[in-house]
C-alpha positions in Angstrom: 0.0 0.0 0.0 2.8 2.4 0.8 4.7 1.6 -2.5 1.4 2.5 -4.4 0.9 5.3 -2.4 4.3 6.3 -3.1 3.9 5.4 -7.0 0.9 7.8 -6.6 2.5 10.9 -5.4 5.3 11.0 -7.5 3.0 10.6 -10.5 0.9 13.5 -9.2 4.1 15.6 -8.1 5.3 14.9 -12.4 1.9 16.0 -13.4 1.8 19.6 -11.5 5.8 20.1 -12.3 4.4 19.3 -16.5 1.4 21.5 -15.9 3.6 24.6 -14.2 5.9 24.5 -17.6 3.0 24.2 -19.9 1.8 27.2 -18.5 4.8 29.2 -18.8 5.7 32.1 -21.2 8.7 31.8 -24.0 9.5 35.7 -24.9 11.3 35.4 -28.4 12.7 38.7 -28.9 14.4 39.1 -32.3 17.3 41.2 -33.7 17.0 41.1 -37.6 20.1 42.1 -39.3 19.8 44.5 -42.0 20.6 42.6 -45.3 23.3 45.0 -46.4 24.6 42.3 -49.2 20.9 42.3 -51.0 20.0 46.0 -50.4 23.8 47.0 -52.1 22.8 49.0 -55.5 19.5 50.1 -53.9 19.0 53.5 -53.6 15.9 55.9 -52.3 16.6 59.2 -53.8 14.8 60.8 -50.9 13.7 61.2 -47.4 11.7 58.4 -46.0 9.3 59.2 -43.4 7.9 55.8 -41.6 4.8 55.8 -39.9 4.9 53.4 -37.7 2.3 53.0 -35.2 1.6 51.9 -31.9 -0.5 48.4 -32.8 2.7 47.8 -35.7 5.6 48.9 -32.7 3.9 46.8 -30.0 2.8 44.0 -32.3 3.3 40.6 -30.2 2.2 36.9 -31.8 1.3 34.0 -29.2 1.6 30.8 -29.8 2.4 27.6 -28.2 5.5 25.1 -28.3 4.8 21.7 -27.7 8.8 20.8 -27.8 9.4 23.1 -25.0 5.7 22.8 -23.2 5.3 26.3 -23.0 3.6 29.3 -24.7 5.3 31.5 -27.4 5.7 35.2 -27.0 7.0 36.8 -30.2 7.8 40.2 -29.9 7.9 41.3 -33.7 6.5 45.1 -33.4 10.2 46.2 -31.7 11.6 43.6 -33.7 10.0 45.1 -36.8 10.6 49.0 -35.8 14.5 48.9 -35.3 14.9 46.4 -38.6 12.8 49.5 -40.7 14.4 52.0 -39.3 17.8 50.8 -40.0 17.1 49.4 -43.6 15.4 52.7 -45.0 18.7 54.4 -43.2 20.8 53.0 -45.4 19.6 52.7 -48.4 17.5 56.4 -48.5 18.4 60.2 -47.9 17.3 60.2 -44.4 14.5 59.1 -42.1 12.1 60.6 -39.8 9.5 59.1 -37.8 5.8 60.6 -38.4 2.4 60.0 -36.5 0.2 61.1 -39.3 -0.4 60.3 -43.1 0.0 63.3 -45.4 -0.3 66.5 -46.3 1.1 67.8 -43.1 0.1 71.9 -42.3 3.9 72.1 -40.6 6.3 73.7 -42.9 9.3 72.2 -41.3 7.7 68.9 -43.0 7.9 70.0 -46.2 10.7 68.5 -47.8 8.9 64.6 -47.4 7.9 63.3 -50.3 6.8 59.9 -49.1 5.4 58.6 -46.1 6.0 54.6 -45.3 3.1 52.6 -43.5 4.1 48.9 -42.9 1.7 46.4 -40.9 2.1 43.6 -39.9 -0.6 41.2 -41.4 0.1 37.7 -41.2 2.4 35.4 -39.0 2.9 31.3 -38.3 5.3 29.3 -36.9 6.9 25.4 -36.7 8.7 23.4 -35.4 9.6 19.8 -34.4 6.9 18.8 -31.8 9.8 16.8 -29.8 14.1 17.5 -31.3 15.8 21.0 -30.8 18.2 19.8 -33.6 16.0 20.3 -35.5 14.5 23.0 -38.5 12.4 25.8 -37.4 10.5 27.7 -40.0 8.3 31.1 -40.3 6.4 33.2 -42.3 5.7 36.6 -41.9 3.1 39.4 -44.0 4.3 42.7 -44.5 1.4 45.3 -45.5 3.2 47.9 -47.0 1.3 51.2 -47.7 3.1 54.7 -49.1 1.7 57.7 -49.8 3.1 60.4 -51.7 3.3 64.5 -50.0 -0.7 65.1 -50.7 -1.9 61.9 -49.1 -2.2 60.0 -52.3 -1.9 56.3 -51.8 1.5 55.1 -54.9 1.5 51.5 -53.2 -0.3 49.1 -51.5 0.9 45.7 -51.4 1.4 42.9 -49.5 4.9 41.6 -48.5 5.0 37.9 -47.7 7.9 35.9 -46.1 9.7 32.6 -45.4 12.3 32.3 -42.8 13.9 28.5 -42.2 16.9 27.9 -39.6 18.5 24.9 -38.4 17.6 24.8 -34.7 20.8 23.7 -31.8 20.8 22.5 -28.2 21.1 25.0 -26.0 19.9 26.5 -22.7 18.3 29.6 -24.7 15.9 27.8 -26.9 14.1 31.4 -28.0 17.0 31.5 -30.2 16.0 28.7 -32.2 12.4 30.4 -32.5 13.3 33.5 -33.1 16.3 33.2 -36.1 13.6 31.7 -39.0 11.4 34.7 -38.1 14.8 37.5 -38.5 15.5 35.6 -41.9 12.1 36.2 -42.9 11.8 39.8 -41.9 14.5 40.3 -43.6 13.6 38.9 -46.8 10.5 40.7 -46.5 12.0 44.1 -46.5 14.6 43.5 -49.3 11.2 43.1 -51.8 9.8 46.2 -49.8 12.6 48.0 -50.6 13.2 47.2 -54.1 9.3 48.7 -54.9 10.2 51.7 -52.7 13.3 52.6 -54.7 11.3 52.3 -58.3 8.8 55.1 -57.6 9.2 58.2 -59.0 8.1 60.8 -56.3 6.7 64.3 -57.3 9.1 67.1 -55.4 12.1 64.6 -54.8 
């Protein structure tokens, strides 16, 4: 009776220990590197205003992992933000963060000529349901919208991506969520970038 009893508890300690982890919180926060290599040759031959706001900056996608028993916390809005920011740095004549679609009454906003609005439309995840060593993949849907100094929309388009990485034991497994979701970004923004650079802009 004690030996069952035993059996018992320990199988009743397991199941609370598995049901505190399956309850817990992953935060994947990602830092996409700017894909200097494809954006080399692109140019924006003027200012880029991005309008970024705050449901694209604080844009979080929950899932669940069944490898690590937990929930999935991706924090792509920051993730997103610092990636556009430093892309349209490079590759245009300057960036400046604005709250508001065109035309703007302020004079000292009168030399942009284009105002960026991307979204964040779509997201998935995978993985393998039991090996770390393993390939993670991710999509991600950019919703790209400019408009030109008078409010005009140029472009509207959808931006979709695929991000796969080759997953690795380690005591950080975020990492191993998170690096298919930075390739992706990343491819995303090269295509956004590459429509950006072809439109001809009235007062540039």
């Amino acid at each position: 009776m004690n030996k069952i009893r035993a059996v018992l508890c320990s199988f009743a300690i397991a199941v609370l220990v598995l049901g505190a982890t399956g309850c817990s919180t992953m935060r994947i926060t990602m830092n996409p590197k700017t894909p200097a290599n494809e954006l080399a040759g692109k140019n924006i031959p003027f200012k880029v205003a991005l309008l970024i706001d705050s449901e694209f900056a604080n844009y979080h996608w929950f899932g669940k992992s069944g490898a690590e028993m937990s929930k999935l916390d991706y924090d792509l809005g920051s993730a997103s933000k610092s990636l556009f920011l430093e892309a349209f740095m490079l590759v245009s004549k300057g960036v400046i963060l604005v709250d508001s679609k065109p035309p703007y009454s302020d004079p000292s906003r009168s030399d942009i000529v284009a105002v960026v609005q991307p979204r964040i439309t779509r997201f998935s995840e995978r993985h393998s349901a039991m090996l770390r060593v393993a390939n993670y993949y991710s999509e991600i849907t950019y919703h790209v919208t400019v408009y030109d100094k008078t409010g005009k929309s140029i472009l509207d388009k959808d931006y979709p991506a695929k991000g796969v990485a080759r997953g690795h034991a380690t005591l950080s497994p975020g990492s191993n969520y998170g690096a298919p979701a930075e390739k992706a970004m990343a491819q995303a923004l090269v295509a956004i970038i590459d429509d950006i650079s072809k439109l001809k802009m009235a007062g540039e």
